[in-house]
PQR file of N, CA, C, O and H, with PARSE charges and radii, in Angstrom:
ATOM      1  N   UNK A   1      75.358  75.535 160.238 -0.4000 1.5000
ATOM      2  CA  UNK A   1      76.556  75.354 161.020 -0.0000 2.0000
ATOM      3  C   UNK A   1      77.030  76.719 161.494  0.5500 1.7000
ATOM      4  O   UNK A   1      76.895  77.697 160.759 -0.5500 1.4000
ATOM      5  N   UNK A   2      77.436  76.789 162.381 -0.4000 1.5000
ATOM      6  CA  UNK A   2      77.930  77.995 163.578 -0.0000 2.0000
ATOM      7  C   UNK A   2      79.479  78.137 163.217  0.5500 1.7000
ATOM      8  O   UNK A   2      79.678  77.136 162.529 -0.5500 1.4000
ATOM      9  H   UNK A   2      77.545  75.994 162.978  0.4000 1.0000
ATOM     10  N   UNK A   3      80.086  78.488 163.262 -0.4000 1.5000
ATOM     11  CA  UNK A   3      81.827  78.747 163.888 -0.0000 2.0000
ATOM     12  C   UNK A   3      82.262  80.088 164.259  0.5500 1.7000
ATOM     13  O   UNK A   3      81.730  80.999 163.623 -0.5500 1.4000
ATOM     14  H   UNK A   3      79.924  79.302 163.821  0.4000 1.0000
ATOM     15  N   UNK A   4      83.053  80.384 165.087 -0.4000 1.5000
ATOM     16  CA  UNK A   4      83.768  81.699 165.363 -0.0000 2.0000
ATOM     17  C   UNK A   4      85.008  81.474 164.707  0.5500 1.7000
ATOM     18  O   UNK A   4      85.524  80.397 164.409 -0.5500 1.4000
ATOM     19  H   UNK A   4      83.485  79.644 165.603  0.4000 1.0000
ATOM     20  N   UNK A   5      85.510  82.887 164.481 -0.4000 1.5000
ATOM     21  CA  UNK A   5      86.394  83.464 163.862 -0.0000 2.0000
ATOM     22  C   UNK A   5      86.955  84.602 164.016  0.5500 1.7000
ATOM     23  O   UNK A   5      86.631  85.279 164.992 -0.5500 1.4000
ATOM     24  H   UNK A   5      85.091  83.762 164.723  0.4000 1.0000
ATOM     25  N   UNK A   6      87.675  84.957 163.332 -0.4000 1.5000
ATOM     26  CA  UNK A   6      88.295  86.247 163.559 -0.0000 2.0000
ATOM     27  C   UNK A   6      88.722  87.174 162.252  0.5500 1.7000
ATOM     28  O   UNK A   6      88.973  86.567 161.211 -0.5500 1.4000
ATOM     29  H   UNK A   6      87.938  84.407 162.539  0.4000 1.0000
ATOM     30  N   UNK A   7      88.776  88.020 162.258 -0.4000 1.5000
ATOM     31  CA  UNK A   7      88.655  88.943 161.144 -0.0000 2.0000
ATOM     32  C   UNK A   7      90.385  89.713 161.099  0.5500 1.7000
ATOM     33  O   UNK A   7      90.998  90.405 161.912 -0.5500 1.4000
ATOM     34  H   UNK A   7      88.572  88.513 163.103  0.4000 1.0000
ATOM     35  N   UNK A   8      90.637  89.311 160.073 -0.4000 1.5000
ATOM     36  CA  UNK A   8      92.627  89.398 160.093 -0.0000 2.0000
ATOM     37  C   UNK A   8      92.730  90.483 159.104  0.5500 1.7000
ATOM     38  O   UNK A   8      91.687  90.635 158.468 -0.5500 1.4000
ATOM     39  H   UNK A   8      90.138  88.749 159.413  0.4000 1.0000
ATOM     40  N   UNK A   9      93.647  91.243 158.808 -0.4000 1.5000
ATOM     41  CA  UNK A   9      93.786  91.930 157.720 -0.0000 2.0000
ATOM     42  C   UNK A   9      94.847  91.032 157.184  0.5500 1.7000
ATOM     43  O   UNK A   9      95.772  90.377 157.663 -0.5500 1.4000
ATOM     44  H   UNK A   9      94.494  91.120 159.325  0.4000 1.0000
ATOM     45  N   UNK A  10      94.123  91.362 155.462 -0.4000 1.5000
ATOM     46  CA  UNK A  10      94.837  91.087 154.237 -0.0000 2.0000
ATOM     47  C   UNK A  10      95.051  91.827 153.010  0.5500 1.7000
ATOM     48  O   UNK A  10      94.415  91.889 151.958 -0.5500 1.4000
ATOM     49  H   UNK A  10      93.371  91.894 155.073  0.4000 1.0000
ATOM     50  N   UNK A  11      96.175  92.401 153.447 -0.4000 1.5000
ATOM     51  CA  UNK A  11      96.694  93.206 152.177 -0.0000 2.0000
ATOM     52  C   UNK A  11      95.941  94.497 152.721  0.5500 1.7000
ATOM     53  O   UNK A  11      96.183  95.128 153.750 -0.5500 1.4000
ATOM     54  H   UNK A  11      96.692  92.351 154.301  0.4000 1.0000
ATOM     55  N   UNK A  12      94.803  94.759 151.602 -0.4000 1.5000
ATOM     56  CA  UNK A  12      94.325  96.332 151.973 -0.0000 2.0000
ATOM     57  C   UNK A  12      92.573  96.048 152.685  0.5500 1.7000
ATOM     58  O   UNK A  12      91.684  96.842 152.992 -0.5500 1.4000
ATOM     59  H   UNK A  12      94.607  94.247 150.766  0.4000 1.0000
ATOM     60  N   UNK A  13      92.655  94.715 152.731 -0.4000 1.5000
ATOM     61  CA  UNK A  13      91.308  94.532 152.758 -0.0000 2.0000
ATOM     62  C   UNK A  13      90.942  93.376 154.198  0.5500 1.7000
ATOM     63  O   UNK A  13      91.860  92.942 154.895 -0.5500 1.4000
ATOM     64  H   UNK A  13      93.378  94.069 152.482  0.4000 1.0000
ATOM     65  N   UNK A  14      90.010  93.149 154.355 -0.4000 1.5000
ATOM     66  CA  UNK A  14      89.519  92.152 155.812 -0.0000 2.0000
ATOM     67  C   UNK A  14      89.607  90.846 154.760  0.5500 1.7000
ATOM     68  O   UNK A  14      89.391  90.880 153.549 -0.5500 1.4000
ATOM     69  H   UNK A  14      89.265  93.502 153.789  0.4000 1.0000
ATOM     70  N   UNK A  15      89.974  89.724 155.544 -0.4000 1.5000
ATOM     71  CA  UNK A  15      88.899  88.475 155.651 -0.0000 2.0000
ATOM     72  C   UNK A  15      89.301  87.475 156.810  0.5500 1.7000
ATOM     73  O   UNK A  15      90.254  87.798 157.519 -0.5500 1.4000
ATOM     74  H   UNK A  15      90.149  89.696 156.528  0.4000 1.0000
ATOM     75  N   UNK A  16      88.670  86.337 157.042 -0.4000 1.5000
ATOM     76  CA  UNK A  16      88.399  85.413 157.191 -0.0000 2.0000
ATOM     77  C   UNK A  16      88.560  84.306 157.030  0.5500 1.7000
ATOM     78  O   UNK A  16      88.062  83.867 155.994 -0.5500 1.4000
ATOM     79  H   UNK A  16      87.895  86.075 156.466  0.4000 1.0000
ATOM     80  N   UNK A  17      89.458  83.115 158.110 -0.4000 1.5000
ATOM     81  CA  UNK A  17      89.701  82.111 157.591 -0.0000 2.0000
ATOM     82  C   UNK A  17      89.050  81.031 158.123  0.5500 1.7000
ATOM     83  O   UNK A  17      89.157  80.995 159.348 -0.5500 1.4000
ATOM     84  H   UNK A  17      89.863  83.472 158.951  0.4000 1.0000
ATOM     85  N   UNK A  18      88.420  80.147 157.649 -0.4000 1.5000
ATOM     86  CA  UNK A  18      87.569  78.994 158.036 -0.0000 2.0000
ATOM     87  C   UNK A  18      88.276  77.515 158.558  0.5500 1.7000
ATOM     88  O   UNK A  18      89.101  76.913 157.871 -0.5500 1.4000
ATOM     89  H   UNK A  18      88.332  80.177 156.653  0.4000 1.0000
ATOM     90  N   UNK A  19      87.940  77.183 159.507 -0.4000 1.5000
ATOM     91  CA  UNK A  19      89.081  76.225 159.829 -0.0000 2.0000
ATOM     92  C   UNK A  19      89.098  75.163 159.098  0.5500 1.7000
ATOM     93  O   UNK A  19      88.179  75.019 158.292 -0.5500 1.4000
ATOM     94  H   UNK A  19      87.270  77.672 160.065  0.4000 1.0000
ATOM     95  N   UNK A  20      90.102  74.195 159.192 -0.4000 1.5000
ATOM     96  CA  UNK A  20      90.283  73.154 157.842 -0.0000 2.0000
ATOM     97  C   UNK A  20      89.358  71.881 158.360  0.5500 1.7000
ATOM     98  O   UNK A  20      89.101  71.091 157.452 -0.5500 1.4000
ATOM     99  H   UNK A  20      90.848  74.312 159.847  0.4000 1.0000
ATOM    100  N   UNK A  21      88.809  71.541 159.660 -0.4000 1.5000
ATOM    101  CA  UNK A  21      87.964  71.067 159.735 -0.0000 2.0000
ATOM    102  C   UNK A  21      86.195  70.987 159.294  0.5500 1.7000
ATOM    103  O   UNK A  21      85.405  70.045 159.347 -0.5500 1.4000
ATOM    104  H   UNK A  21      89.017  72.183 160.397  0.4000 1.0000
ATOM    105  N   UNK A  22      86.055  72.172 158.929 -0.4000 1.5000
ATOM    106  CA  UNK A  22      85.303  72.894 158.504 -0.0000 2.0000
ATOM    107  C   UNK A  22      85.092  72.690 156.773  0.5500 1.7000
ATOM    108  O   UNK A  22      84.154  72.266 156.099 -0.5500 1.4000
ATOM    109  H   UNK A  22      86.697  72.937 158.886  0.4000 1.0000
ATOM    110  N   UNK A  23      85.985  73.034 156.552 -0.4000 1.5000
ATOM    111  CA  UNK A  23      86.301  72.764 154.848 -0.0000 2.0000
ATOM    112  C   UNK A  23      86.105  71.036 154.362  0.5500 1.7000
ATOM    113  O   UNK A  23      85.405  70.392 153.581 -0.5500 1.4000
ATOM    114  H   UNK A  23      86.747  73.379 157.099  0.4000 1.0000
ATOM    115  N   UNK A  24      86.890  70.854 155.083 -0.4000 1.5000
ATOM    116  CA  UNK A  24      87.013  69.031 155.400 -0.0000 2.0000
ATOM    117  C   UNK A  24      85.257  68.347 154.700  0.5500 1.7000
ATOM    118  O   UNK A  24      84.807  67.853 153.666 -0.5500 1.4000
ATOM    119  H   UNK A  24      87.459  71.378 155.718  0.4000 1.0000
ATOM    120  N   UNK A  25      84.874  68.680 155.841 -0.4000 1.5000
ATOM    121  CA  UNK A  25      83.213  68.836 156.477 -0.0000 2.0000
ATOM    122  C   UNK A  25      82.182  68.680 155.309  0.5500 1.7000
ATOM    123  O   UNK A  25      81.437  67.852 154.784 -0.5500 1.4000
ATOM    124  H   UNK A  25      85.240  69.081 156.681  0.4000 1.0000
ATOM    125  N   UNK A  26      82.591  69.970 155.227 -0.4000 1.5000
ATOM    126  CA  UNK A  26      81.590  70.677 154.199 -0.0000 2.0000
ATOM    127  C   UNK A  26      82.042  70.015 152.597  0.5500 1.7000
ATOM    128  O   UNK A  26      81.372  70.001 151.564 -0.5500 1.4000
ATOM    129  H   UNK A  26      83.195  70.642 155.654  0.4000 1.0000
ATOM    130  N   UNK A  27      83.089  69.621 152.792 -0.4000 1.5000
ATOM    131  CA  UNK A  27      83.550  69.569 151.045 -0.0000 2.0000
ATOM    132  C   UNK A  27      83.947  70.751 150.301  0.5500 1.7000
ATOM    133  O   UNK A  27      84.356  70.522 149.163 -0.5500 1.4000
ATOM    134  H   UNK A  27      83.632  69.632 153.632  0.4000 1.0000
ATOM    135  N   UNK A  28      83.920  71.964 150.680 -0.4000 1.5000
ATOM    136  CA  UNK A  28      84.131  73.239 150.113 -0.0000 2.0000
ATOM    137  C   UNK A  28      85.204  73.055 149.406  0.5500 1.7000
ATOM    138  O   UNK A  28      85.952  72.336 150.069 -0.5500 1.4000
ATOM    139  H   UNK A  28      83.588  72.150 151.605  0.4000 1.0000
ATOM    140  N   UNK A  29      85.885  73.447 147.966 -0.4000 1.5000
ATOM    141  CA  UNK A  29      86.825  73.029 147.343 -0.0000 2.0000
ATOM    142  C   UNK A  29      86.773  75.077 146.747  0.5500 1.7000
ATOM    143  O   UNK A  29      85.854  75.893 146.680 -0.5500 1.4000
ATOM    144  H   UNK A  29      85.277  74.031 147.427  0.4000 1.0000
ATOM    145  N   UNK A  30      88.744  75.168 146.347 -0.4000 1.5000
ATOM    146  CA  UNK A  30      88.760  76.308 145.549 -0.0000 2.0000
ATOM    147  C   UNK A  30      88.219  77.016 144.718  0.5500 1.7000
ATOM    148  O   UNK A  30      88.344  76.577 143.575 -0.5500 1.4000
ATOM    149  H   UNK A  30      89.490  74.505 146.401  0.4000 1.0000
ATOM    150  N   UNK A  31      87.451  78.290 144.840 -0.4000 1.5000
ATOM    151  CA  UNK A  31      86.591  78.777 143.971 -0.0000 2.0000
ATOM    152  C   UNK A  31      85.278  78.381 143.817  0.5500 1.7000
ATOM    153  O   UNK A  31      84.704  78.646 142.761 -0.5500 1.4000
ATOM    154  H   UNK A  31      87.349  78.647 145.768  0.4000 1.0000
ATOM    155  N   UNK A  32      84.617  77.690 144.849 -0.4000 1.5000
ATOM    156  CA  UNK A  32      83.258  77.321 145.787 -0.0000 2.0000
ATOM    157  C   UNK A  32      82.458  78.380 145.733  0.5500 1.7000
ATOM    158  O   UNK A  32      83.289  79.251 145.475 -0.5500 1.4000
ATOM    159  H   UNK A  32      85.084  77.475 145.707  0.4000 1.0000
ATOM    160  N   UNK A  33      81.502  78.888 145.788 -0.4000 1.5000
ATOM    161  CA  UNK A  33      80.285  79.639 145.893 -0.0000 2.0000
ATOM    162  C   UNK A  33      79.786  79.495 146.988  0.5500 1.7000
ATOM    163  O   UNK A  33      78.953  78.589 147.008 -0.5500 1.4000
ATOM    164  H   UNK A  33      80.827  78.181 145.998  0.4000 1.0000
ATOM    165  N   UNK A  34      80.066  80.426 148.686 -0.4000 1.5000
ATOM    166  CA  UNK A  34      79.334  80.149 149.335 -0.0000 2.0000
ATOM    167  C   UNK A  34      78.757  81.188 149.962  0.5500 1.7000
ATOM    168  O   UNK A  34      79.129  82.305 149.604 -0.5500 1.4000
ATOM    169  H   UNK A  34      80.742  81.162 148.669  0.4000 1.0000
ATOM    170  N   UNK A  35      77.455  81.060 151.311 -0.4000 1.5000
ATOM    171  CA  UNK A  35      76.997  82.561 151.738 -0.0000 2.0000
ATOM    172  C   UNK A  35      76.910  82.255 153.053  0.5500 1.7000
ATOM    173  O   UNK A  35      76.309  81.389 153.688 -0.5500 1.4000
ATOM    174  H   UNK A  35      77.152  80.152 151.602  0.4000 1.0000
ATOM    175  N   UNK A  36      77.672  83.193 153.342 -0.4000 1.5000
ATOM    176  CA  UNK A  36      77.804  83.054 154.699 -0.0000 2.0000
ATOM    177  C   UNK A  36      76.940  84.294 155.749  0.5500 1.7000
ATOM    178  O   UNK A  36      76.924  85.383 155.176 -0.5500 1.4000
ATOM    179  H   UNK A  36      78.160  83.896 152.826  0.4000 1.0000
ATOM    180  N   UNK A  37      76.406  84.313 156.814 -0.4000 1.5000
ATOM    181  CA  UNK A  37      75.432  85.044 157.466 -0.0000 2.0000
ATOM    182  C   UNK A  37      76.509  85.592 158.675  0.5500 1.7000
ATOM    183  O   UNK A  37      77.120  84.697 159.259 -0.5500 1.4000
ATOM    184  H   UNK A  37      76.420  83.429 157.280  0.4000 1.0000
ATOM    185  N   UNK A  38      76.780  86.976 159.084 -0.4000 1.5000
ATOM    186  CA  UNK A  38      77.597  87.087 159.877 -0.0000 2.0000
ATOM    187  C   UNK A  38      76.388  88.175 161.380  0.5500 1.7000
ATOM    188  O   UNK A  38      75.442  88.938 161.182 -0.5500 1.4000
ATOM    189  H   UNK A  38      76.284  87.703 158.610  0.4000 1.0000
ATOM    190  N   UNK A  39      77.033  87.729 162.705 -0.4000 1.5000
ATOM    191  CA  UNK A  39      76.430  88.299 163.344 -0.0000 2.0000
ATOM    192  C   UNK A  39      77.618  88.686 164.540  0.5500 1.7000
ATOM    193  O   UNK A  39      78.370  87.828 165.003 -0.5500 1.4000
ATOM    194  H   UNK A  39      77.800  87.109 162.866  0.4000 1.0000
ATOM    195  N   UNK A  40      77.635  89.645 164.811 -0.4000 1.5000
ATOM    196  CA  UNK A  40      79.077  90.491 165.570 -0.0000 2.0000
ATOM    197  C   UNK A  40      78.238  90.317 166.958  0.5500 1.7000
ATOM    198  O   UNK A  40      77.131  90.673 167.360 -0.5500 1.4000
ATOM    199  H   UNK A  40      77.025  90.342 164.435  0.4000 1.0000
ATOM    200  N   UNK A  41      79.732  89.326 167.665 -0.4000 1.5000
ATOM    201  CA  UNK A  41      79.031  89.132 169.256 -0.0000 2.0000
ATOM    202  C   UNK A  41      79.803  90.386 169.391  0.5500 1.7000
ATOM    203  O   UNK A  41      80.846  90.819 168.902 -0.5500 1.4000
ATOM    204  H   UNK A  41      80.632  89.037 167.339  0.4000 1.0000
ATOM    205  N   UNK A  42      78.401  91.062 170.716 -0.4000 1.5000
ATOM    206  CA  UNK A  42      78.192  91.964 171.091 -0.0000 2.0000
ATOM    207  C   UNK A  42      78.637  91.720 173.199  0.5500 1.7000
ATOM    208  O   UNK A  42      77.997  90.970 173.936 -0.5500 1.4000
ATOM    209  H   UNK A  42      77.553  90.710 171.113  0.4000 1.0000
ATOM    210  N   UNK A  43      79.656  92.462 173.576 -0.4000 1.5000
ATOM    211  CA  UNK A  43      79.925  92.157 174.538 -0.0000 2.0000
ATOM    212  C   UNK A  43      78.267  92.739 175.999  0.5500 1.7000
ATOM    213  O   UNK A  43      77.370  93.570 175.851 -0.5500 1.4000
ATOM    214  H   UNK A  43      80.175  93.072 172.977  0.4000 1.0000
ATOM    215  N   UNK A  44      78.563  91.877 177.116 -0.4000 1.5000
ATOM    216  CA  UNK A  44      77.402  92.462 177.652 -0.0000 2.0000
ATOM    217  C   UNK A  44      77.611  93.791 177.913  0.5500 1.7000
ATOM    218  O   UNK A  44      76.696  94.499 177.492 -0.5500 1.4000
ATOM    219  H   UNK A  44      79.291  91.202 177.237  0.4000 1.0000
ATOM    220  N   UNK A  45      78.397  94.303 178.400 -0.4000 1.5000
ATOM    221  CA  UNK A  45      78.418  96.129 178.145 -0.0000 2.0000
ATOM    222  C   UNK A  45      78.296  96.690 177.559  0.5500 1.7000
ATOM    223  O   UNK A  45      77.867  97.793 177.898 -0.5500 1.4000
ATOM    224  H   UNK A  45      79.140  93.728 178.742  0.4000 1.0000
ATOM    225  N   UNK A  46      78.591  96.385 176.076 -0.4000 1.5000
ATOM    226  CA  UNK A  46      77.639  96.942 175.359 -0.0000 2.0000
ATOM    227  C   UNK A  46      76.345  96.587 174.597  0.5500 1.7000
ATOM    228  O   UNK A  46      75.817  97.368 173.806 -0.5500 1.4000
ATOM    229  H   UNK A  46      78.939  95.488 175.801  0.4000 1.0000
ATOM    230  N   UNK A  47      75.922  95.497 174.854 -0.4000 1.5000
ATOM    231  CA  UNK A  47      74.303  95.047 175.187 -0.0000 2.0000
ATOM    232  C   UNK A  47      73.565  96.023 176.187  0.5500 1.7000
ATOM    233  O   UNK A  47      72.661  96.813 175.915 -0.5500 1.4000
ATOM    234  H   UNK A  47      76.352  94.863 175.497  0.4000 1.0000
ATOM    235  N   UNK A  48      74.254  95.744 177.597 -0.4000 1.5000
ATOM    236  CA  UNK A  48      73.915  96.685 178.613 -0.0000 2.0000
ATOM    237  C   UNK A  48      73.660  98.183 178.840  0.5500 1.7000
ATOM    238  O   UNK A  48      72.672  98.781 179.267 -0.5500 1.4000
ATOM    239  H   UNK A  48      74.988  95.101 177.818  0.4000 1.0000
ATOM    240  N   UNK A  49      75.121  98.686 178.329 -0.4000 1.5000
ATOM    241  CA  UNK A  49      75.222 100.104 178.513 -0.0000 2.0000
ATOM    242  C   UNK A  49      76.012  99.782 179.262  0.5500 1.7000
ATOM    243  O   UNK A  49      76.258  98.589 179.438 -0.5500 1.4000
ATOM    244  H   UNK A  49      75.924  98.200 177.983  0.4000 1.0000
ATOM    245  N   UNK A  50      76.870 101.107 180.165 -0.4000 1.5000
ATOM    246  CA  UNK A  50      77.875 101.254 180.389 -0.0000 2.0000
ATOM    247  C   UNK A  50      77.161 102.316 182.334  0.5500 1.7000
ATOM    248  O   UNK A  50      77.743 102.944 183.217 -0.5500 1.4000
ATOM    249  H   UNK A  50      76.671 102.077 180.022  0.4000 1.0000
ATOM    250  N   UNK A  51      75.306 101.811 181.995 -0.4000 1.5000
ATOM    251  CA  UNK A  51      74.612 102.522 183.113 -0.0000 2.0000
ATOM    252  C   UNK A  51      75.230 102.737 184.621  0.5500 1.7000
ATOM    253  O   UNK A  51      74.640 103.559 185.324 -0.5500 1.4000
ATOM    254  H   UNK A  51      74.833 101.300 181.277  0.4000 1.0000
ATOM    255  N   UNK A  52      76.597 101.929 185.281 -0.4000 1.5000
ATOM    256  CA  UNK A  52      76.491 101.558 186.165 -0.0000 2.0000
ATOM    257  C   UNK A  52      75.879 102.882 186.973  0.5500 1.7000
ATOM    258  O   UNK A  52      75.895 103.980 186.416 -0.5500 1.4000
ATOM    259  H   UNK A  52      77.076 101.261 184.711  0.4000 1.0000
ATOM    260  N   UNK A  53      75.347 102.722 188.299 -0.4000 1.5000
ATOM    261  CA  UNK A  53      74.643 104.383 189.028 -0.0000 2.0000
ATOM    262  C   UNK A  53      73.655 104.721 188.343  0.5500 1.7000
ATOM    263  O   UNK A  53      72.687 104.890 189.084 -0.5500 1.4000
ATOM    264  H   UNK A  53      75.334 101.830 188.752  0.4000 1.0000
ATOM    265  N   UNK A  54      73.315 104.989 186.792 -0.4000 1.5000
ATOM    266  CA  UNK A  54      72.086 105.170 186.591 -0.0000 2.0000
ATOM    267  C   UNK A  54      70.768 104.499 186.787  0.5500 1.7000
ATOM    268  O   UNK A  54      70.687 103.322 187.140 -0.5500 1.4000
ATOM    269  H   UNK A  54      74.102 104.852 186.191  0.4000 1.0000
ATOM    270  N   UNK A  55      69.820 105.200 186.572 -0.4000 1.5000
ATOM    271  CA  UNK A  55      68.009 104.243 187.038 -0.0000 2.0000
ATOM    272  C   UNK A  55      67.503 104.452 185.545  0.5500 1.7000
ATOM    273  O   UNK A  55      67.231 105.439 184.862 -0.5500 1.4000
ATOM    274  H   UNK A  55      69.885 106.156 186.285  0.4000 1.0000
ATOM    275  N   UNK A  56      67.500 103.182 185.363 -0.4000 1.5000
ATOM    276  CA  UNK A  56      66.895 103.052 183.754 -0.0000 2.0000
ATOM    277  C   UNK A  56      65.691 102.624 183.532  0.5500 1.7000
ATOM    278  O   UNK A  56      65.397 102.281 184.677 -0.5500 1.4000
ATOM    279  H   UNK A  56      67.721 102.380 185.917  0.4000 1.0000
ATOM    280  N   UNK A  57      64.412 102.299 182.646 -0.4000 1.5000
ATOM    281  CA  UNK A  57      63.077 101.766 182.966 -0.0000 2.0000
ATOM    282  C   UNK A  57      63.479 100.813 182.358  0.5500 1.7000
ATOM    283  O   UNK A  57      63.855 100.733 181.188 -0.5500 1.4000
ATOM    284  H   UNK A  57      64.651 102.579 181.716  0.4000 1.0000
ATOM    285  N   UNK A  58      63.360  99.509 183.715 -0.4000 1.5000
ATOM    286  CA  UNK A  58      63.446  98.386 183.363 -0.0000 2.0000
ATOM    287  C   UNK A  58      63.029  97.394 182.534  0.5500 1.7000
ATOM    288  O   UNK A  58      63.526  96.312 182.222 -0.5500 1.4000
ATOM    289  H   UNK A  58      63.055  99.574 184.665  0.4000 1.0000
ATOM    290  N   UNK A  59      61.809  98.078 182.166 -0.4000 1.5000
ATOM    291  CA  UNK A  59      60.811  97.380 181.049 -0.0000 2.0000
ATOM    292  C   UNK A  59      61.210  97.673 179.839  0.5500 1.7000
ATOM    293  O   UNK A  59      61.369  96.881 178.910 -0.5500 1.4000
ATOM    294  H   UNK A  59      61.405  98.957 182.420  0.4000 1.0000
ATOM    295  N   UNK A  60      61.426  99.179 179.841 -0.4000 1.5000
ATOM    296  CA  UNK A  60      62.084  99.325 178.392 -0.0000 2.0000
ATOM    297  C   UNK A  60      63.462  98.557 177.709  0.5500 1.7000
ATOM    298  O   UNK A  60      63.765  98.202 176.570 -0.5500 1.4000
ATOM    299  H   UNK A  60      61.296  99.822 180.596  0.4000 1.0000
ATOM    300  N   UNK A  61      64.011  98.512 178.825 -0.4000 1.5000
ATOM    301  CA  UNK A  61      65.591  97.063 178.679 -0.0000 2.0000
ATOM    302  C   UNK A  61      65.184  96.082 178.217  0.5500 1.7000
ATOM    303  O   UNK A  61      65.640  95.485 177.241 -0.5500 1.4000
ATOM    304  H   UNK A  61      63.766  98.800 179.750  0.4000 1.0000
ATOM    305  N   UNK A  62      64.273  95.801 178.869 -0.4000 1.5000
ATOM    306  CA  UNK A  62      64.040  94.280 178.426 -0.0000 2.0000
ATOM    307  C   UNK A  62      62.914  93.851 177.400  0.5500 1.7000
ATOM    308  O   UNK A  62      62.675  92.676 177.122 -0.5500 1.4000
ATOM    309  H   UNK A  62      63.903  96.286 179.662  0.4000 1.0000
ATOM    310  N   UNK A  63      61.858  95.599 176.557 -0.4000 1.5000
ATOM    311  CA  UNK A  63      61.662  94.801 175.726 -0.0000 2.0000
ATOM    312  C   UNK A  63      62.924  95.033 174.478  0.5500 1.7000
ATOM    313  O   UNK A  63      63.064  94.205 173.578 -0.5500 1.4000
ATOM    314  H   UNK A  63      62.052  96.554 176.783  0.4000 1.0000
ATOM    315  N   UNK A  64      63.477  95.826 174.549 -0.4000 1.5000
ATOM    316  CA  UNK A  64      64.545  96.353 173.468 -0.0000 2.0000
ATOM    317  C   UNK A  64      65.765  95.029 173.874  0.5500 1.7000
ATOM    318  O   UNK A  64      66.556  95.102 172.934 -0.5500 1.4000
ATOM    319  H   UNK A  64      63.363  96.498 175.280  0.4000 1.0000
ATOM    320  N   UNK A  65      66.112  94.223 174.545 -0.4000 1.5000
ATOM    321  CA  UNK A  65      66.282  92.632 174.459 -0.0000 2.0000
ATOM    322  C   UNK A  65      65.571  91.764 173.877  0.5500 1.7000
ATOM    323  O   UNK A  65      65.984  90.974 173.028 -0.5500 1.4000
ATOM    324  H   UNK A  65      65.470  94.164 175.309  0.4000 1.0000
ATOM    325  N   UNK A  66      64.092  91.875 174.426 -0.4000 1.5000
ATOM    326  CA  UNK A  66      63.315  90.698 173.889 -0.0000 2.0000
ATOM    327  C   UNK A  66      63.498  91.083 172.006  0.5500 1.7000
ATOM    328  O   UNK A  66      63.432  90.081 171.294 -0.5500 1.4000
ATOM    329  H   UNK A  66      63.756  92.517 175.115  0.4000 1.0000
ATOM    330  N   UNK A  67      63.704  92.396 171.297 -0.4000 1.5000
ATOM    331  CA  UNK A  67      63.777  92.520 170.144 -0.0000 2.0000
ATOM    332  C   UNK A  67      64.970  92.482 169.383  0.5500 1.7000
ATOM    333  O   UNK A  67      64.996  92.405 168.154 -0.5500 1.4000
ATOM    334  H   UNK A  67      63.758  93.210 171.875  0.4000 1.0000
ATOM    335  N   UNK A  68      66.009  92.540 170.167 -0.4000 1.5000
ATOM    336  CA  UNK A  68      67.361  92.030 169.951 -0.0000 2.0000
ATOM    337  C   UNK A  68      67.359  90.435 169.643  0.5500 1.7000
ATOM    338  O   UNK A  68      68.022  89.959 168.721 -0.5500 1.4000
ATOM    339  H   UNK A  68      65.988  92.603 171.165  0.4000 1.0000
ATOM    340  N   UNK A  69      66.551  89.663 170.503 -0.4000 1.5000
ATOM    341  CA  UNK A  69      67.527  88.496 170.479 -0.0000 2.0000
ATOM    342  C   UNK A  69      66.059  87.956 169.172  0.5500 1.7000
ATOM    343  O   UNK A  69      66.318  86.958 168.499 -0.5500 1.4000
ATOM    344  H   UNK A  69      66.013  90.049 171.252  0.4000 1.0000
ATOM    345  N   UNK A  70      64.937  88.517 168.978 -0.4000 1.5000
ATOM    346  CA  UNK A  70      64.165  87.829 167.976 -0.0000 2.0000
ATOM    347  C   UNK A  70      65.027  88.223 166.637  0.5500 1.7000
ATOM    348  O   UNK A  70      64.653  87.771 165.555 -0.5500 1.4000
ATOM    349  H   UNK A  70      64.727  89.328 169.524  0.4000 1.0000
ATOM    350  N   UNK A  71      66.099  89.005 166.708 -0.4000 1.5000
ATOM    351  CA  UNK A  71      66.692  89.455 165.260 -0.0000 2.0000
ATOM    352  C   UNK A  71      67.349  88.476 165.120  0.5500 1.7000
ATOM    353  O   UNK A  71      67.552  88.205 163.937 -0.5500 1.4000
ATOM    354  H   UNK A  71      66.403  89.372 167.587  0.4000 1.0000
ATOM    355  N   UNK A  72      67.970  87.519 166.145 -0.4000 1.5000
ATOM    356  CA  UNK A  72      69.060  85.966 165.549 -0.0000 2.0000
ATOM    357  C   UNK A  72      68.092  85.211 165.259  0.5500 1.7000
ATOM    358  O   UNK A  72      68.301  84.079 164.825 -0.5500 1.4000
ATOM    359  H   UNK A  72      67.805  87.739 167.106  0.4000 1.0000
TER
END
């Protein structure tokens, strides 16, 4: 299962709140054991670069994509 989120501060530290549909769902109850896999969307500019005017080798873009997206 997928969901977005957002990363809030709490207290001195980050987390994360999972929506209650989600919980619902899953059955997850207080003090649950779970593992969650996180992957930080990456806006296209900075996927891209910020090249605009520059001449970049196009091949090299796109295999350093093709090895980006085999990492999800």
């Amino acid at each position: 299962m997928a969901i977005q989120t957002k990363i809030r501060e709490w207290g001195n530290s980050f987390g994360i709140v999972i929506p209650k549909e989600v919980v619902i769902k899953e059955g997850f109850k207080v003090n649950d054991r779970i593992t969650i896999s996180i992957i930080k969307k990456q806006s296209l500019e900075e996927f891209f670069g910020r090249g605009m005017g520059k001449i970049k080798d196009t091949q090299k873009e796109k295999n350093e994509a093709r090895r980006l997206w085999k990492m999800k």
